[in-house]
C-alpha positions in Angstrom: -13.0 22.8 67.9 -11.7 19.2 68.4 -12.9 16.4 66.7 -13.9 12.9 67.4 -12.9 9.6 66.9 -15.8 8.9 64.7 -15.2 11.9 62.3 -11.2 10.9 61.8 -12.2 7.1 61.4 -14.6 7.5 58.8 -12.3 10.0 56.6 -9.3 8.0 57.0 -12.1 4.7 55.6 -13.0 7.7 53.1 -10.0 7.6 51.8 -8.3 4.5 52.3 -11.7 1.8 51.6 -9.9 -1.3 52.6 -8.2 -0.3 55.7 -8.9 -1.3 59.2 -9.0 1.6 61.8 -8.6 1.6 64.9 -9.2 5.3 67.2 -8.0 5.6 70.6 -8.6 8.9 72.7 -5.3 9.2 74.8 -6.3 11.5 77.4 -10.1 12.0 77.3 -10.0 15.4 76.0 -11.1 14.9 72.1 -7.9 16.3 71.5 -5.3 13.7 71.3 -5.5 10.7 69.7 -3.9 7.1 68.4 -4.9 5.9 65.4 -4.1 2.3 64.4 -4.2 2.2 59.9 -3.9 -1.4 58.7 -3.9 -1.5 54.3 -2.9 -3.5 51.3 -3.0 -0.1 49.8 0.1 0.6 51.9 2.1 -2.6 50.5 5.1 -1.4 49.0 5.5 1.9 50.5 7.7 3.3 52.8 6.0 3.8 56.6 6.6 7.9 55.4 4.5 7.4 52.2 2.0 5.5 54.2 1.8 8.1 57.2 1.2 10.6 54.0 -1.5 8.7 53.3 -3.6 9.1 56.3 -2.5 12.2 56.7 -4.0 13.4 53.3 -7.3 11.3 54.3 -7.2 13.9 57.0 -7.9 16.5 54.0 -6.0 19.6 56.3 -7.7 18.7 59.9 -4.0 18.0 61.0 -2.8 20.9 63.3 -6.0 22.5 63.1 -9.3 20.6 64.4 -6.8 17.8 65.0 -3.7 18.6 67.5 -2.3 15.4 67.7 -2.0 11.7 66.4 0.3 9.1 67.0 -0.4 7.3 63.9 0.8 3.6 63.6 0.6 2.3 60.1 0.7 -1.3 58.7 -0.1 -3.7 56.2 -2.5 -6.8 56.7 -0.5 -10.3 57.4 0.6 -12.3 54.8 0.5 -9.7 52.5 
């Protein structure tokens, strides 16, 4: 079963308090989706460690419940 954009935006907030999320639905289908992480938490580290991150936010969904995210990482200007 696919998820939505709700469920991965509040675990990825669950996880990460202070980040801004953004959830895009690329082709309609619940299936794929963009996510857009913006942290302080993420000052510091590489785009890999941040990307790890989310993806443990994602507590195992990834692959499963989740088939794909194009996941763009960042941290807050003038940080």
């Amino acid at each position: 079963m696919a998820m939505d954009a709700g469920t991965i935006e509040q675990m990825i907030r669950e996880s990460i308090p202070d980040a801004s999320v953004s959830i895009e639905d690329l082709r309609g289908d619940g299936d794929h989706y963009a996510a857009y992480v913006v942290s302080a938490s993420f000052k510091g580290k590489s785009r890999l460690q941040q990307h790890q991150m989310v993806y443990q936010a994602l507590r195992g969904k990834m692959g499963n419940e989740l088939h794909a995210l194009a996941l763009q990482t960042s941290i807050p200007e003038g940080i």
